[in-house]
MARZA-389018 format. One line per field, with one value per residue: residue number from 1; x, y, z of N, C-alpha, C, O in turn. Coordinates in steps of 0.1 Angstrom, whole numbers, always signed. Layout:
% residues N
k = c(NUM|...);
n_X = c(X|...);
n_Y = c(Y|...);
n_Z = c(Z|...);
ca_X = c(X|...);
ca_Y = c(Y|...);
ca_Z = c(Z|...);
c_X = c(X|...);
c_Y = c(Y|...);
c_Z = c(Z|...);
o_X = c(X|...);
o_Y = c(Y|...);
o_Z = c(Z|...);
This chain:
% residues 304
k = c(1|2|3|4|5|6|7|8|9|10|11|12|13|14|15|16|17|18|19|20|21|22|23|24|25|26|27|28|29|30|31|32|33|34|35|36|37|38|39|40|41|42|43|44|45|46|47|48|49|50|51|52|53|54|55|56|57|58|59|60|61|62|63|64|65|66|67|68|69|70|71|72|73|74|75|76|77|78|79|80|81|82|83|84|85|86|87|88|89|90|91|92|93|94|95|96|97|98|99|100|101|102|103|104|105|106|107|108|109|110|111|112|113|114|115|116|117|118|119|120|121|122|123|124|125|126|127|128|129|130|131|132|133|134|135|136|137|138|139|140|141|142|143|144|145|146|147|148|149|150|151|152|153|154|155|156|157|158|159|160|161|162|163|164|165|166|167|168|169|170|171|172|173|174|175|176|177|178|179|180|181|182|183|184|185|186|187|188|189|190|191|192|193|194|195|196|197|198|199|200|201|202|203|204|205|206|207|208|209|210|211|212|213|214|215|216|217|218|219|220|221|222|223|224|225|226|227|228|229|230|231|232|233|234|235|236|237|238|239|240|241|242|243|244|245|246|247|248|249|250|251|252|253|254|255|256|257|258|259|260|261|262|263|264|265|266|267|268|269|270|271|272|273|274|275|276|277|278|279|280|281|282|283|284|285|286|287|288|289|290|291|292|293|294|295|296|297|298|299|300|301|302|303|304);
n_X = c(-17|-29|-64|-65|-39|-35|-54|-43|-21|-31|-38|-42|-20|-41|-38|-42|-70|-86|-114|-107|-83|-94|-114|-98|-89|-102|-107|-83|-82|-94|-104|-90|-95|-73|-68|-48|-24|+8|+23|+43|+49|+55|+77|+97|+96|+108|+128|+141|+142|+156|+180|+189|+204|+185|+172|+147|+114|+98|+68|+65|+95|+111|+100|+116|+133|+111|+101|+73|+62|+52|+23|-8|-20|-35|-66|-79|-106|-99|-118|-116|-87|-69|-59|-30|-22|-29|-52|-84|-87|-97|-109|-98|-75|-71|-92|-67|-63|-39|-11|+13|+24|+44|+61|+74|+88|+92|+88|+99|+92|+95|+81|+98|+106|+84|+79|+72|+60|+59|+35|+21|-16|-26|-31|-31|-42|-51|-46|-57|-34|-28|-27|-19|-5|+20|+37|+57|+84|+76|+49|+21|+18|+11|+13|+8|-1|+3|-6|+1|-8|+6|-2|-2|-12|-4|+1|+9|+31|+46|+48|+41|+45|+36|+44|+33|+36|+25|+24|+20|+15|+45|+55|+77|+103|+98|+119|+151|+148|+171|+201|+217|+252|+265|+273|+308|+331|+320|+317|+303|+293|+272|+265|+239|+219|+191|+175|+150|+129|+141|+123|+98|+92|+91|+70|+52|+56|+42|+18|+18|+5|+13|+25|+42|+67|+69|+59|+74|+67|+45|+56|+72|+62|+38|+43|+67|+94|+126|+130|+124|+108|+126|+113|+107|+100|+115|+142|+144|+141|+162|+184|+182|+188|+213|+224|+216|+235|+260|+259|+252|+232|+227|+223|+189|+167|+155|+145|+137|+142|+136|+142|+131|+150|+154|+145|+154|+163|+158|+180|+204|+232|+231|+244|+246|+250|+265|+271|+281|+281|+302|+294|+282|+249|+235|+229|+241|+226|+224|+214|+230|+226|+244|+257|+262|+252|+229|+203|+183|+180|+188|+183|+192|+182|+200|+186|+190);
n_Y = c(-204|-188|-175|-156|-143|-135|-118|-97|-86|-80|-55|-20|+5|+29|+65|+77|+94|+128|+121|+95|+97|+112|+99|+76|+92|+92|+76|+81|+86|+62|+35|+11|-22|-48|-74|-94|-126|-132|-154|-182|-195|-186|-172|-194|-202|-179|-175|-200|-196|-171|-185|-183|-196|-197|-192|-212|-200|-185|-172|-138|-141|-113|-92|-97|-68|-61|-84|-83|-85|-112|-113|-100|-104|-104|-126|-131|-150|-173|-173|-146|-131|-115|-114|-112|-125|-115|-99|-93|-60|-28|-27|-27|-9|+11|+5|+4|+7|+7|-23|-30|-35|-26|-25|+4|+12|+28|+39|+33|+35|+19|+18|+34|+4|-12|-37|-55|-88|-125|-141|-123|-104|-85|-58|-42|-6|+6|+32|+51|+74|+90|+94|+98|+112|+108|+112|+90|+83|+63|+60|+64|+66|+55|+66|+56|+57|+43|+43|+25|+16|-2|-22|-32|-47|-30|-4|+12|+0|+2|+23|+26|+39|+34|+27|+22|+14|+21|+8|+12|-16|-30|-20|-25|-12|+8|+29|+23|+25|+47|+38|+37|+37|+13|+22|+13|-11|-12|-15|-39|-71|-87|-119|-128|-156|-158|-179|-202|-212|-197|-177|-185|-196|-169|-160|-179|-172|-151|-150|-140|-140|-129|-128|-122|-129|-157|-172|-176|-174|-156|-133|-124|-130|-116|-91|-79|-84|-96|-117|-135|-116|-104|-105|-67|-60|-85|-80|-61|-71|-83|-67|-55|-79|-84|-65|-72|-95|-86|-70|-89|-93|-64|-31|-21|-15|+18|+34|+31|+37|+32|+27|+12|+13|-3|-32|-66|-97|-130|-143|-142|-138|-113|-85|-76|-48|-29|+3|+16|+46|+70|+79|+55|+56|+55|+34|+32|+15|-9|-25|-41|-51|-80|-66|-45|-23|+0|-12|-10|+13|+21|+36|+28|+36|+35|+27|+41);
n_Z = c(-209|-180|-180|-162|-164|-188|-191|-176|-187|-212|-209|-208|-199|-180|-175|-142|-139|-123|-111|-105|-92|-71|-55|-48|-29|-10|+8|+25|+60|+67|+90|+111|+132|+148|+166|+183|+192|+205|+201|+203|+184|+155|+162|+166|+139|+128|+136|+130|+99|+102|+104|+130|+158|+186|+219|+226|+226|+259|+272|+279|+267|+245|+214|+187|+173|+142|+142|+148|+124|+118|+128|+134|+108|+76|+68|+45|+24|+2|-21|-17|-28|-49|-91|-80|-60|-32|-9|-23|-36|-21|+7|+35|+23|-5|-37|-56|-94|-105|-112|-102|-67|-42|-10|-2|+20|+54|+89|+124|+162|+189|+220|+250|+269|+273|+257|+226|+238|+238|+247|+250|+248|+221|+201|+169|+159|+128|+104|+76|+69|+38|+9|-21|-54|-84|-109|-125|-145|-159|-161|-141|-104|-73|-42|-7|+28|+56|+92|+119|+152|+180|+210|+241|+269|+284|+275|+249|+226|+203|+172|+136|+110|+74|+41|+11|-23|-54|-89|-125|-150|-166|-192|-229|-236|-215|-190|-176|-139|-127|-111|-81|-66|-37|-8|+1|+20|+48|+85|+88|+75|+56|+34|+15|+6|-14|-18|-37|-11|+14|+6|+0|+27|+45|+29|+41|+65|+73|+56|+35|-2|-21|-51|-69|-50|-50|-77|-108|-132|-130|-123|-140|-166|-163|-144|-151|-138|-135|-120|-94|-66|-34|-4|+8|+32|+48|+40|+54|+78|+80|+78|+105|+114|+112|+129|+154|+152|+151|+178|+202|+227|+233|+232|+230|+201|+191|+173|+139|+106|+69|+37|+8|-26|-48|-65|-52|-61|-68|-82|-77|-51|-21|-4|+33|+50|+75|+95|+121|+139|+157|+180|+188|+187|+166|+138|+106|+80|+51|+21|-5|-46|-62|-84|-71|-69|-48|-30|-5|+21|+54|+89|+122|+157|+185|+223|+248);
ca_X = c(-17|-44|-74|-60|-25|-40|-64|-31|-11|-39|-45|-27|-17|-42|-36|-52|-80|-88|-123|-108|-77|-104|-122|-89|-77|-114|-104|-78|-88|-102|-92|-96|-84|-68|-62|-40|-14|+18|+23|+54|+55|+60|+94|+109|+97|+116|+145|+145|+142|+172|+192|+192|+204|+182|+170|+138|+107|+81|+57|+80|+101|+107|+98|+126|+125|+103|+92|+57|+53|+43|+13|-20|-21|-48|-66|-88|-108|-95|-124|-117|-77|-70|-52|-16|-23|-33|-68|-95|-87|-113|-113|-91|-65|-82|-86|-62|-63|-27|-10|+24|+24|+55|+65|+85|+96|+87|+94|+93|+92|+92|+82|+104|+103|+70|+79|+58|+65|+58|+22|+9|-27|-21|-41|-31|-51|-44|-53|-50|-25|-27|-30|-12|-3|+34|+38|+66|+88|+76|+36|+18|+30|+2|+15|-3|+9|-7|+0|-3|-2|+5|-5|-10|-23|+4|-3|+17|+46|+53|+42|+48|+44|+39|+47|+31|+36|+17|+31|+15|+22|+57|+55|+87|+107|+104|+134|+152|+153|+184|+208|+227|+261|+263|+287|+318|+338|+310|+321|+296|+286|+264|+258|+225|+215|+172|+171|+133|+130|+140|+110|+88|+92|+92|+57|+45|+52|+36|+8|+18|+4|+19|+30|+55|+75|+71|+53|+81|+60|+33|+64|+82|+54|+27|+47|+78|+104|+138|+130|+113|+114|+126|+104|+109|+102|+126|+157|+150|+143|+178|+196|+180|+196|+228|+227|+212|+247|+269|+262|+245|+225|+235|+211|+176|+165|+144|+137|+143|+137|+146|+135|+137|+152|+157|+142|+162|+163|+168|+188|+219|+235|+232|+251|+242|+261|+262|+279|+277|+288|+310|+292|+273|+233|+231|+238|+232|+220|+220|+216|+233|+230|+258|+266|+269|+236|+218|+189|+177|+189|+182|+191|+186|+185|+199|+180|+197);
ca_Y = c(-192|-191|-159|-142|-139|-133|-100|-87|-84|-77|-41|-14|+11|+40|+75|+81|+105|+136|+114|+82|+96|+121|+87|+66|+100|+95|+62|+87|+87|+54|+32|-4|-30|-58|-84|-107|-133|-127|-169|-187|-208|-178|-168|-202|-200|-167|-176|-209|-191|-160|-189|-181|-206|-185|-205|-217|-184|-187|-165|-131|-133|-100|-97|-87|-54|-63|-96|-85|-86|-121|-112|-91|-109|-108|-134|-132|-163|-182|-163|-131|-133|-113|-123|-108|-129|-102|-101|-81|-45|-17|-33|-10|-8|+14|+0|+12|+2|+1|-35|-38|-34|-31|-20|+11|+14|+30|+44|+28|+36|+15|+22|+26|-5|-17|-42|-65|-101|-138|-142|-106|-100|-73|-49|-31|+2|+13|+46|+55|+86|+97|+90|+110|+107|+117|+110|+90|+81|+47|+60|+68|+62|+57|+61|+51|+60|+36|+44|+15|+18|-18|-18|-45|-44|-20|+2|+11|-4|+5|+33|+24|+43|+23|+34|+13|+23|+11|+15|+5|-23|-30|-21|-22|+3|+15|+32|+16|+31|+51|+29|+42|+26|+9|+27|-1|-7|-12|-24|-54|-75|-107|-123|-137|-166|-157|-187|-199|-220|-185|-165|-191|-200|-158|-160|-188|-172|-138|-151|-134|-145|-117|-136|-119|-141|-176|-178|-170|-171|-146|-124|-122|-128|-103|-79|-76|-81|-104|-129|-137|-104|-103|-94|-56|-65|-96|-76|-49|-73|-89|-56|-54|-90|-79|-56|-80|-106|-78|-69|-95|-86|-50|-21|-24|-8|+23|+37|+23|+41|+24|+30|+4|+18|-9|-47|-71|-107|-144|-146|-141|-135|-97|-85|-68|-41|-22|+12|+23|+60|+70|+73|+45|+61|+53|+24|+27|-2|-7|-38|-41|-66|-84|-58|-33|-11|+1|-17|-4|+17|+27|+42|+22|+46|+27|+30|+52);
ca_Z = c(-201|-176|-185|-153|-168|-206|-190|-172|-197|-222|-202|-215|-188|-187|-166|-132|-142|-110|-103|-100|-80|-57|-48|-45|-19|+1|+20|+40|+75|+70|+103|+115|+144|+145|+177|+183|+206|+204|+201|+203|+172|+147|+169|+165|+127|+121|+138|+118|+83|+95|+102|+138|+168|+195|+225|+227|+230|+264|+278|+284|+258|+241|+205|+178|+163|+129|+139|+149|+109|+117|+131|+127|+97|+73|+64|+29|+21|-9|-28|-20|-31|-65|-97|-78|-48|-22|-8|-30|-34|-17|+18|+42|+15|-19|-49|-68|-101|-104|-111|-90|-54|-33|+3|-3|+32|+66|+98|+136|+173|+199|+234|+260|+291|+269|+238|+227|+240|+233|+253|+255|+241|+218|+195|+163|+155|+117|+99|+60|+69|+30|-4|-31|-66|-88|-129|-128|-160|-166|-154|-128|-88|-65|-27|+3|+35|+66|+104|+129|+165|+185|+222|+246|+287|+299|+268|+234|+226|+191|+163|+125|+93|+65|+28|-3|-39|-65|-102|-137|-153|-169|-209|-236|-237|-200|-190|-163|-129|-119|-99|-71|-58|-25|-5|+2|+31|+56|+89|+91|+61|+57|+22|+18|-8|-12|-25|-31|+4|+22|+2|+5|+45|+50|+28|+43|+80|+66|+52|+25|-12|-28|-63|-71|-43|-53|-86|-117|-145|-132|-119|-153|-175|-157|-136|-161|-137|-143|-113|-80|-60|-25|-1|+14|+48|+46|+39|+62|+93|+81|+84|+120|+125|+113|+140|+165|+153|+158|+195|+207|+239|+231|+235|+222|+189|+196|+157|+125|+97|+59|+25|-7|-35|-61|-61|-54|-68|-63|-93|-70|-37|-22|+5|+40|+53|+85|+100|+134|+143|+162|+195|+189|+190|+154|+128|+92|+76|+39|+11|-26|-50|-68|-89|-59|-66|-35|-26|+1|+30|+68|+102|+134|+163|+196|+229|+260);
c_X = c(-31|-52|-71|-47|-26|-44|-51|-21|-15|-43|-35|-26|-23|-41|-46|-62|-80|-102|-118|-101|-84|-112|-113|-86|-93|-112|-94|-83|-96|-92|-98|-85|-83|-63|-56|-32|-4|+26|+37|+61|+58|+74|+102|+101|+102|+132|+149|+151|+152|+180|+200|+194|+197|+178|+153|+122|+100|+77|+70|+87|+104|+108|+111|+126|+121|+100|+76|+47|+47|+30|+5|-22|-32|-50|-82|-89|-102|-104|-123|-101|-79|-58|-38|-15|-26|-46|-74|-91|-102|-115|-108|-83|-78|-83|-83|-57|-45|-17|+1|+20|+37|+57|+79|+94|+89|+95|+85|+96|+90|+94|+93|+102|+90|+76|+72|+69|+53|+48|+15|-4|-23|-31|-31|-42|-44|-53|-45|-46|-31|-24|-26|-4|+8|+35|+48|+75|+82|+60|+32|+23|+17|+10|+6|+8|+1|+1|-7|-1|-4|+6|-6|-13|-16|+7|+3|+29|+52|+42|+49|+38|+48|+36|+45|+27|+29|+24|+22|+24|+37|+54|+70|+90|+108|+115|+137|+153|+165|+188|+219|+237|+261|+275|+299|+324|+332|+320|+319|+296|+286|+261|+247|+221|+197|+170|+151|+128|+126|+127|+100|+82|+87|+75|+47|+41|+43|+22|+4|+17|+9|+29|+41|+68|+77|+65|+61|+76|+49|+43|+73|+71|+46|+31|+63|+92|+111|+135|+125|+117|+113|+120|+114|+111|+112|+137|+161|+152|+158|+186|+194|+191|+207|+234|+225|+227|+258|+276|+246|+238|+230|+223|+199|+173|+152|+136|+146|+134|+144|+134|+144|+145|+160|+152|+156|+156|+165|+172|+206|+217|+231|+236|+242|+250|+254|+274|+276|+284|+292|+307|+280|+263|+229|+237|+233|+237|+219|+224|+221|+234|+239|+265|+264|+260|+230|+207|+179|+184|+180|+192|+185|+188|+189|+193|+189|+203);
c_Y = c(-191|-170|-152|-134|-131|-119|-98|-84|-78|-61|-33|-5|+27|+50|+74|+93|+113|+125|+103|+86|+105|+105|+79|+79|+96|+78|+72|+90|+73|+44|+12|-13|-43|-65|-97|-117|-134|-142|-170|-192|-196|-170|-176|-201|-189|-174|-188|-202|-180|-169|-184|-194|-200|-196|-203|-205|-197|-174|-153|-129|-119|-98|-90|-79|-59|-76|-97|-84|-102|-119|-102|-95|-107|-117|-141|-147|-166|-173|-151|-129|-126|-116|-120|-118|-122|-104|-86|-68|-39|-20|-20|-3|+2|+7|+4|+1|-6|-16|-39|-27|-37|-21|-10|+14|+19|+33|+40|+35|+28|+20|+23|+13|-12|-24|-50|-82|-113|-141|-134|-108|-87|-73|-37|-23|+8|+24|+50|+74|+93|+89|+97|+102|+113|+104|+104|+88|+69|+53|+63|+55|+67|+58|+61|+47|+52|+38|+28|+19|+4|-17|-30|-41|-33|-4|+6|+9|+0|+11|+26|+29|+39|+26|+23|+23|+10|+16|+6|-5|-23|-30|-21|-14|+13|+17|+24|+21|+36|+42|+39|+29|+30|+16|+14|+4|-9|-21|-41|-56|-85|-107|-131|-148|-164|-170|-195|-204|-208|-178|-174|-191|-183|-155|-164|-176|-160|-137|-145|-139|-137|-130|-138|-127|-153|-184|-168|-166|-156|-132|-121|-115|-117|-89|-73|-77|-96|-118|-127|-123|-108|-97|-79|-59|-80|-89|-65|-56|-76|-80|-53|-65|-92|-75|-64|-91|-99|-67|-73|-94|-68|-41|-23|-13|+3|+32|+30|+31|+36|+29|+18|+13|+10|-21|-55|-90|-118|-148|-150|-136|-121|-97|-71|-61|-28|-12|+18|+36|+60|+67|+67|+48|+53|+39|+24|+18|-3|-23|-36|-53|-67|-76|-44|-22|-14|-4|-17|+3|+21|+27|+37|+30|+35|+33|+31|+38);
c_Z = c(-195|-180|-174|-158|-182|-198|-185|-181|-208|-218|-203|-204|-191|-169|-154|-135|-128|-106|-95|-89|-66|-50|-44|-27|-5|+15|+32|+47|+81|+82|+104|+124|+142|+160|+175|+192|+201|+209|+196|+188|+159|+151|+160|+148|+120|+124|+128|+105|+83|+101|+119|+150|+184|+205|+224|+232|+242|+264|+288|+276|+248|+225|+195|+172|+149|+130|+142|+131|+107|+127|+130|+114|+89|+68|+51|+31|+6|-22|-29|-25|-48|-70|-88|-65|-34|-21|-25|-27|-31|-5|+28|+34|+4|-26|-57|-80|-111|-104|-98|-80|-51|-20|+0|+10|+46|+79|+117|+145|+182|+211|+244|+272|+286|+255|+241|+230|+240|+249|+258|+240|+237|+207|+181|+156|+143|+114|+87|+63|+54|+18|-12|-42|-72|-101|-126|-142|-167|-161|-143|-111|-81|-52|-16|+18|+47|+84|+112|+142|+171|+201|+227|+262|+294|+288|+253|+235|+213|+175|+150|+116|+84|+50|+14|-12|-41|-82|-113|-144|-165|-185|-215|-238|-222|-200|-179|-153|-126|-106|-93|-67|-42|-22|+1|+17|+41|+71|+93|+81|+65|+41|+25|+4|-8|-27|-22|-19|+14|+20|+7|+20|+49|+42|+38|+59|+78|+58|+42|+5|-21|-45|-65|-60|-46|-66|-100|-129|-144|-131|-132|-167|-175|-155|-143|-152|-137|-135|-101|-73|-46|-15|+10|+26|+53|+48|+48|+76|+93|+84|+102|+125|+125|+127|+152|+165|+157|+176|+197|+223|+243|+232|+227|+210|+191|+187|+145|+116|+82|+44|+13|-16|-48|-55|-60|-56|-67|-72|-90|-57|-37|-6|+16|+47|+69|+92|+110|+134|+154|+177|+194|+194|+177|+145|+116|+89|+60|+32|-3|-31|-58|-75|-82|-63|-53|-35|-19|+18|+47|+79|+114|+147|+180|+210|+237|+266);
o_X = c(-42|-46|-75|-44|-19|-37|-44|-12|-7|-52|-23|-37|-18|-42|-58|-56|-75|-99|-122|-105|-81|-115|-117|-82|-92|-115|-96|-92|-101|-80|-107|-73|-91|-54|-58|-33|-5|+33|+43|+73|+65|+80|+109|+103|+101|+142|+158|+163|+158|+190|+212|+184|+206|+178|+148|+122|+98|+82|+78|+89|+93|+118|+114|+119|+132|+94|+68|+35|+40|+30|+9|-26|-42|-41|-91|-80|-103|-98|-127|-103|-86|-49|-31|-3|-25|-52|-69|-91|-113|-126|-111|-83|-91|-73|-89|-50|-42|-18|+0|+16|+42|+53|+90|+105|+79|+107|+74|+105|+78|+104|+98|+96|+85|+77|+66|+80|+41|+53|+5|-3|-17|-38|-25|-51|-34|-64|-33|-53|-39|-19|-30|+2|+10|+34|+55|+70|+84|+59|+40|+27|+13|+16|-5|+18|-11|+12|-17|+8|-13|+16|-10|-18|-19|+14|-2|+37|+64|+32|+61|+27|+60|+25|+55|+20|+28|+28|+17|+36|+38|+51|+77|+82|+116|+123|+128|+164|+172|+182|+226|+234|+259|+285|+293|+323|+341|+328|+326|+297|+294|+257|+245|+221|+192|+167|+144|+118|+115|+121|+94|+71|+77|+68|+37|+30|+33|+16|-8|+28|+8|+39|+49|+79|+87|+64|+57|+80|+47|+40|+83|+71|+46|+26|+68|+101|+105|+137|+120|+128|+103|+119|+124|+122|+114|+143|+172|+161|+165|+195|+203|+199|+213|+244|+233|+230|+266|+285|+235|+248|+235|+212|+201|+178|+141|+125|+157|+121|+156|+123|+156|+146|+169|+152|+166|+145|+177|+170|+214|+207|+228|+234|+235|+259|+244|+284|+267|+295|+288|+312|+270|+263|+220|+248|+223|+247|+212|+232|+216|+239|+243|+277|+263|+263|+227|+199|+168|+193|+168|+204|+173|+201|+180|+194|+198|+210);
o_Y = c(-192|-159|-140|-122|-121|-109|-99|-76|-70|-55|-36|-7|+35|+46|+69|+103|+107|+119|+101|+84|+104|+105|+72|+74|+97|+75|+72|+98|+72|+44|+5|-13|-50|-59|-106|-113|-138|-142|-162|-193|-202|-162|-173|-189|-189|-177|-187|-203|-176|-163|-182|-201|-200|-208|-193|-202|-209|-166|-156|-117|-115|-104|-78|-80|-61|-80|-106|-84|-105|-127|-93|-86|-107|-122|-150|-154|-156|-166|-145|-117|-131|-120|-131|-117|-130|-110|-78|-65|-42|-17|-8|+9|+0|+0|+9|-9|-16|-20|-47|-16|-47|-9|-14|+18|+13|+30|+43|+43|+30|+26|+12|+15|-18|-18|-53|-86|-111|-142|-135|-111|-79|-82|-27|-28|+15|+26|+51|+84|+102|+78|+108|+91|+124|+92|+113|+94|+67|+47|+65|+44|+78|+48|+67|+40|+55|+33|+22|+27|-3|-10|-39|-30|-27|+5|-2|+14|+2|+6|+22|+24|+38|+29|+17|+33|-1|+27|-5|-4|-14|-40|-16|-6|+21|+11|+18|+25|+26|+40|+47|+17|+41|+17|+5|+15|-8|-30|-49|-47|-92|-97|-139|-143|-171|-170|-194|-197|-206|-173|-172|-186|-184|-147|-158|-172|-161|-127|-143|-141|-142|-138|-147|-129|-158|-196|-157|-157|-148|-122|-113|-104|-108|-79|-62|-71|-106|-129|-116|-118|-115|-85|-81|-61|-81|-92|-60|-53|-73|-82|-50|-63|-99|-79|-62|-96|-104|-61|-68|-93|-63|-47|-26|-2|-1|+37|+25|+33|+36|+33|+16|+23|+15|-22|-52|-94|-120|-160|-157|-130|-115|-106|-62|-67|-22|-17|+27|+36|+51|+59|+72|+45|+46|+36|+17|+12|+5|-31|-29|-63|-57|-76|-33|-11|-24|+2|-21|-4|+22|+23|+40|+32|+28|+45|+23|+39);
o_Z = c(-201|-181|-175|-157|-185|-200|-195|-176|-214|-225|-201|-198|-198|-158|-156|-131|-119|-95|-84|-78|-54|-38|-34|-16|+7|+26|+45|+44|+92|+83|+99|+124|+136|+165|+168|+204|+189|+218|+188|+183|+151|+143|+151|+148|+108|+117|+119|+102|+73|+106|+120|+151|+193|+201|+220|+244|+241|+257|+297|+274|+243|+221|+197|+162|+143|+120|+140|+127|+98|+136|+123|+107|+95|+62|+50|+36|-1|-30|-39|-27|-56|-63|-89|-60|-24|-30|-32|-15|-35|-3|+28|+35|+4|-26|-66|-78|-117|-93|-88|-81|-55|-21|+0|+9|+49|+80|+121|+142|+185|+215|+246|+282|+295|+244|+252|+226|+243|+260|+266|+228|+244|+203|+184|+149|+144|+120|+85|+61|+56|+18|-8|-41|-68|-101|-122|-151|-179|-151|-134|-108|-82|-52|-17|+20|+46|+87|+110|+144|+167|+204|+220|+265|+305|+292|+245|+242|+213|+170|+151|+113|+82|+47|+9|-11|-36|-84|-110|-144|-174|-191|-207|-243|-220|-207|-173|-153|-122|-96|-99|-65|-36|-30|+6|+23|+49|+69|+97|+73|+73|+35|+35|-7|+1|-38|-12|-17|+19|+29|+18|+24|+56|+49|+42|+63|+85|+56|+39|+0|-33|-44|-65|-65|-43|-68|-103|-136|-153|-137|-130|-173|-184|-160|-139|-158|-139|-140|-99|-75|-43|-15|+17|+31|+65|+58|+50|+85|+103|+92|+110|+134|+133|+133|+161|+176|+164|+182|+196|+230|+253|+233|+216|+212|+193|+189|+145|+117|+81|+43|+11|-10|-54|-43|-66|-51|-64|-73|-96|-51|-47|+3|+12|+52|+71|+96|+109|+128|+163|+185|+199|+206|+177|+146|+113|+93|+55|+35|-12|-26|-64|-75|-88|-57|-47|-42|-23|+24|+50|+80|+116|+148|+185|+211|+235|+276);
C-alpha cells in the first residue's frame, strides 16, 4: 500500500471547527476566467464514447446541451495533483479538508439564438456563489455552490450553477443512505453498461483524474465505496441524449435542472428513463440502478 493510501485511511474523521469553516466560507465571492476554442476533436470524442453515429462536427456546428463539460478544462501539473487525483485544494476551489468529492448536481440556461458552437472563441467567467455547512448522519457535508457564465463574440450563451459536496471519509458502521425507488413505467428507457472503457474515455475527454473513476483499489480501499463510481456529469449528459434519441432534431434544450441522489456503479447495468408532459415544455429525466433505486433525477425545460 502506497503512504498516500496508508495517511488516508490512517485519518480519522474530525468535525469542521467555526475557524476552519469561517475561513473555508471566505473564498465566497472568489472569481476567475477561463478561455477557450470550442474544437472539433472533443465533439467526435463524445459522440464516440455515447455511442453516437452523428455526422462529422465543422466550424458552426452547435454544441450539445452538457458537452461544453469538455472544455474550460483545468489543467494542474502532475505536481500539483492530490492524493484523490484532482488538482491541489485552495486554488479557486477551498481547501476543504473533507476527503470525498462528488458533483451533486446543478442548474442550466442556455441563451436563446446564441449556443455555443464548434469554432467559437469562448470565455467562461466563474464565481464561488456560497459555501455552507449541515451535520449529516455519517459526518459532516461541506457544499460549495459555483456559478459559471459561458460567452463567446455575440455574447452569453449559457448560465450554470454548480453544486459540489464534500463528505468525510467512509468509517464502519456508517449508516447507509436512504434509497428512494425509481418511479417505473417511463416512456423512454436506455440501459447503459459503464463498463471501465466508458469511465475511462469520459475521464480521459474530461480531463478528469478524479480516482474514484478508474482506480478500484483507492475507490474501495480509501473512499469506502463498493466499486468504480460513475461520473455525475456522465449520466446526466446521457439523460440529455436520451432526449436528444427520442426527437431527434426536435426543439432545443433551454434549462436543465438534475440532482444526484445515490452513486451509481460499474458493478452492473443502470437504466435511463425519460417522461415528457403532456404539452411537451417539459421532460423528466431520471437514472436507477439494477435494483431500481433512484439515482439521480432532472427536468429538461424545451425551448419555444
Amino acid at each position: 500500500m502506497t503512504t498516500a493510501f496508508a495517511n488516508a485511511e490512517a485519518s480519522a474523521p474530525r468535525p469542521l471547527d467555526a475557524a476552519q469553516l469561517a475561513h473555508l466560507q471566505s473564498w465566497q465571492g472568489r472569481s476567475e476566467s477561463t478561455d477557450d476554442v470550442i474544437a472539433a476533436a472533443p465533439v467526435r470524442g463524445l459522440a464516440a464514447t455515447l455511442d453516437r453515429d452523428d455526422p462529422a462536427p465543422h466550424d458552426g456546428t452547435v454544441l450539445p446541451p452538457l458537452w461544453h463539460w469538455a472544455y474550460f478544462l483545468p489543467h494542474a501539473r502532475q505536481g500539483a495533483i492530490g492524493p484523490d487525483g484532482h488538482p491541489l485544494r485552495g486554488g479557486f476551489l477551498p481547501p476543504v479538508p473533507l476527503p470525498r468529492r462528488m458533483w451533486a448536481g446543478g442548474r442550466l440556461r442556455w441563451a436563446a439564438g446564441n449556443p455555443l458552437r464548434v469554432g467559437d472563441a469562448a470565455r467562461r467567467d466563474s464565481r464561488i456563489v456560497s459555501v455552507s455547512h449541515k451535520a449529516g448522519r455519517s459526518g459532516d457535508l461541506l457544499f460549495v455552490q459555483v456559478e459559471h457564465t459561458y460567452s463567446n463574440a455575440h455574447g452569453m450563451a449559457l448560465v450554470e450553477e454548480h453544486d459540489i459536496v464534500y463528505r468525510a471519509a467512509a468509517q464502519p458502521g456508517d449508516p447507509a443512505p436512504a434509497a428512494v425507488a425509481a418511479e417505473q413505467g417511463a416512456a423512454w428507457q436506455r440501459e447503459i453498461v459503464p463498463d471501465d472503457v466508458l469511465l475511462f474515455r469520459y475521464s480521459a475527454l474530461t480531463f478528469n483524474g478524479h480516482r474514484i473513476h478508474y482506480d478500484r483499489r483507492y475507490v474501495t480501499q480509501v473512499e469506502g465505496y463498493s466499486g468504480l463510481v460513475v461520473h455525475g456529469p456522465l449520466i446526466a449528459t446521457l439523460l440529455l441524449d436520451l432526449l436528444r434519441r427520442q426527437r431527434p432534431g426536435g426543439a432545443a434544450v433551454a434549462a436543465f435542472a438534475f440532482k444526484a441522489v445515490r452513486p451509481t456503479f460499474d458493478l452492473h447495468p443502470f437504466r435511463l428513463n425519460g417522461q415528457p408532459s403532456a404539452d411537451g415544455r417539459t421532460v423528466r429525466l431520471w437514472a436507477q440502478d439494477h435494483e431500481g433505486w433512484l439515482t439521480m433525477e432532472g427536468t429538461a425545460t424545451l425551448a419555444a
